[in-house]
Every structure is written in C-alpha cells, then in structure tokens.
N, C-alpha and C positions, 0 to 999 in steps of 0.2 A: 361475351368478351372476357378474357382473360384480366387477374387484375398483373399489375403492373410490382415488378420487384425493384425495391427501394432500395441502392446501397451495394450492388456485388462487389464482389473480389474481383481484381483486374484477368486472375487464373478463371476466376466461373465464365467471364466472358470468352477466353480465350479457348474455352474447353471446348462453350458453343462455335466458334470459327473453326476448328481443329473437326469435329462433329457433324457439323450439318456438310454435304456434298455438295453443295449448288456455288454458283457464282456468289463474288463478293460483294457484289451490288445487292442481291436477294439477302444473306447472310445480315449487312448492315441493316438493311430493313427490318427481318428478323427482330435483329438487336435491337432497334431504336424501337418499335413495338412493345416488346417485350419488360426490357429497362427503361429507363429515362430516354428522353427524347434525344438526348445529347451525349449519352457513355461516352459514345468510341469515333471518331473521325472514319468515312467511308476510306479515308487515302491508309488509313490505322487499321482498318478491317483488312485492308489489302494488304498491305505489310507482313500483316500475321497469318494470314490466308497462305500466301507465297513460300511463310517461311514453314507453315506445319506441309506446304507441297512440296517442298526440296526434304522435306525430311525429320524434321523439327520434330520431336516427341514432347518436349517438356513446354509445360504451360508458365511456368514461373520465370520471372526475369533473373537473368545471371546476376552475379558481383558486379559492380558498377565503378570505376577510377574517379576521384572525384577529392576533393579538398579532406585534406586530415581532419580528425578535431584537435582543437585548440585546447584543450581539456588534460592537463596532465598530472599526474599523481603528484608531483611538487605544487602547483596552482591550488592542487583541492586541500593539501596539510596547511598551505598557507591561508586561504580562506576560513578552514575551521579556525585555525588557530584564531584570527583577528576575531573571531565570532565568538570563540570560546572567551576573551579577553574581553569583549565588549558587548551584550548582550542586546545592546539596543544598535547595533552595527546592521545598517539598511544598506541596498541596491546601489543608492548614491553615493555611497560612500567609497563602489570601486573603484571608481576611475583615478580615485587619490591611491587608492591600495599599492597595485600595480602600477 
C-alpha cells in the first residue's frame, strides 16, 4: 500500500482531477486514498472535474472580491509612532489609541 501524502496544495489536488480520465466519483476516491481521508468534498471533486471538462486549463484559484484590509499607511505611522514614544505600549492599549 501506498503511504499517504500529508498536507497538498489545493493545485496538487486539482492537477490530480484535471489528470486522471475516469468519473468523479472514482477520482475522489483516488483522492481520499491517496491524501487524507477528507481533502476535497466528492460535490468539490465534481466542481472541478466539470470545470477542467468545459475547458479550464489553470489549476490555481483566480483573484477573489472580498473585504479591503483595514491596514493603511496612516494606521501603521500612527502605531509606530505611539510605540516609538512608549516602549512599553502593548496590544491593550489599542483600543484607547484609535
């Protein structure tokens, strides 16, 4: 028996989907044999199965829309700053900051 690979890339899995020819019920099998018992959802094998059959070449997930960060070049000068002024300036002390 094969040992068991710990940890893939969500692409090493998808490479296998994209790769092997058979149905997507055989494929997750495959998968769940091979990796962890639980990688990929069989409804998530099919997904990806469907999409490298309509044509899909790339294994990677696109750009995704989703919340900005909150994180802006004014926030990080004003934090140094308080930190550079106060040395012993902890975690708890942001919510007074801002």
């Amino acid at each position: 028996m094969l040992q068991q690979i710990a940890n893939p890339a969500d692409s090493e899995i998808r490479c296998v989907i994209r790769f092997l020819n058979v149905k997507a019920a055989e494929i997750h099998r495959h998968v769940s044999e091979f990796y962890e018992e639980n990688i990929m959802s069989e409804g998530m094998v099919r997904k990806w199965f469907r999409a490298f059959k309509d044509g899909r070449t790339i294994v990677h997930d696109g750009e995704r829309s989703g919340r900005s960060s909150v994180i802006t070049e004014d926030l990080v000068q004003k934090v140094d700053g308080k930190v550079r002024e106060n040395r012993r300036f902890t975690i708890s002390f942001l919510p007074r900051f801002y």
